[in-house]
N, C-alpha and C positions, 0 to 999 in steps of 0.2 A: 226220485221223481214219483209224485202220483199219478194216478190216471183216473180219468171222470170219463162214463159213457155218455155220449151224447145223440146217440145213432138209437133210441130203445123204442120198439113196437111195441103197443100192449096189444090185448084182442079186441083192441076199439077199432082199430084195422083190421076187416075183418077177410080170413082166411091171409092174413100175413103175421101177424102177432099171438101170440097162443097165452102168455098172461097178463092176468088183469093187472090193473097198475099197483095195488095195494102188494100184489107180491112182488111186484118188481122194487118199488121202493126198500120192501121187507129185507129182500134179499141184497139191497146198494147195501144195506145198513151192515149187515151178516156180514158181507166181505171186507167191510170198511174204505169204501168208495167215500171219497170228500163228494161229488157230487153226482147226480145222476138227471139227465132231459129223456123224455117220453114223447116222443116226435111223432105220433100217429099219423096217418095219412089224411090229406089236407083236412085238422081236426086236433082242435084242442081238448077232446073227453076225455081222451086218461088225464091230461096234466091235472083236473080235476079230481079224480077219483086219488090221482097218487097223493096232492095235495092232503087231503082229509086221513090218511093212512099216515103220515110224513105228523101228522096231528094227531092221532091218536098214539102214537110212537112215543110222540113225546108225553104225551099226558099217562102213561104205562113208566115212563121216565128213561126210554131206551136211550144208552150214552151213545156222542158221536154221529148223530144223524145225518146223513148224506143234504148236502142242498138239491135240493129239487130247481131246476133249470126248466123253464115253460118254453114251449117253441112244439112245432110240428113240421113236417116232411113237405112239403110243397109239391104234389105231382101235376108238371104242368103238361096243356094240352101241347103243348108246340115244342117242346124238349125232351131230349131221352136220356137227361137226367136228373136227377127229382134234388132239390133244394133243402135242405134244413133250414129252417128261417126262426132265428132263436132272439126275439125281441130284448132289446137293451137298456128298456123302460118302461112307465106305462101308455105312453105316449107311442111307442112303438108295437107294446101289444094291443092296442086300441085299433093301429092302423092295420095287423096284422088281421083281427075280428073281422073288420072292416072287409080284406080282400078276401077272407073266406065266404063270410057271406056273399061278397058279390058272386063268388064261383058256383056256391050253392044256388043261388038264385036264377042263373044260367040254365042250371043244369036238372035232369031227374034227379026225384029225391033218392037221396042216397050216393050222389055223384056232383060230383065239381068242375067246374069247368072252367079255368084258369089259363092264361097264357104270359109269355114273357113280358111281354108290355105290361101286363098290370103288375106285373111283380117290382116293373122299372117305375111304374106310378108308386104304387103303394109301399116297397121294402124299407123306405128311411127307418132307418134305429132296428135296422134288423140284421143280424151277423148272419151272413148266408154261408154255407155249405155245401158244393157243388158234389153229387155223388156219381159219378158212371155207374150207369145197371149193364149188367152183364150180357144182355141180348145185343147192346152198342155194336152199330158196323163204325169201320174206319171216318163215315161220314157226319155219324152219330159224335164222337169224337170231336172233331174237328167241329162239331157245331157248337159242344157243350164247350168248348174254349172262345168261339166267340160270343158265346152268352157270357159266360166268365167274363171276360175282358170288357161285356156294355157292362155287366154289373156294379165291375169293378172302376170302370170311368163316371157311374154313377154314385156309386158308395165305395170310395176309395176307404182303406183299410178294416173294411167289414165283409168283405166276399173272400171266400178260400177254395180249395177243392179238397174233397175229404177221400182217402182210399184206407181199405181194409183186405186185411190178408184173406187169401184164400187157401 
């Protein structure tokens, strides 16, 4: 069985991601990763940067290149757990541009400001990813299951919940 990261910070997140996307791509390749997604926080700039690295890779002729997976981390105002939202077209990464700006626009520059409802507006064609962050109380929990569950009445077989070893 292979395995593809799809959980990857660059330092486009800033003070949560430490490399740039060109080496994280670099490095999907080195391990021989079938694919790898760069999910920054509400923010498609690595997927960019790893893109054009994903493309000089090849034009160098490096065999085996990982697929680059576009999508970003969704930190919403109303949830205490942050989203993966990994469009399944372009029609979905259009709508995902779409609700980032809207957050951006909301919000101080440099800040988003996003909630569950627009996510329930805008997610069509977007495979979500439900993450628990570690500060979650028992209520925190229970809420991120009923976000789950409108998502998932919303966009039946594209919402999941992701967990990672500690």
């Amino acid at each position: 069985m292979s395995y593809a990261e799809l959980c990857t910070t660059s330092n486009f997140s800033f003070l949560t991601g430490a490399s740039h996307p060109e080496e994280l791509v670099t490095r999907a390749a080195k391990l021989g990763l079938p694919a790898i997604a760069i999910t920054d926080h509400n923010s498609l700039a690595g997927v960019v940067r790893g893109w054009s690295a994903l493309q000089e890779l090849k034009r160098i002729g490096t065999p085996d290149l990982p697929k680059l997976i576009t999508g970003c981390r969704l930190v919403l105002q109303d949830s205490d757990a942050h989203w993966l939202a990994l469009p399944t077209d372009r029609p979905a990464y259009a709508r995902l541009s779409r609700l980032l700006t809207l957050g951006k626009r909301r919000a101080e520059k440099g800040q988003c400001h996003l909630y569950m409802d627009d996510l329930l507006e805008g997610g069509e064609g977007l495979t979500l990813i439900g993450l628990p962050q570690a500060q979650s109380s028992q209520r925190g929990a229970d809420e991120m299951l009923q976000q789950a569950r409108r998502l998932t009445r919303r966009f039946p077989g594209n919402t999941f919940l992701g967990a990672a070893p500690r």
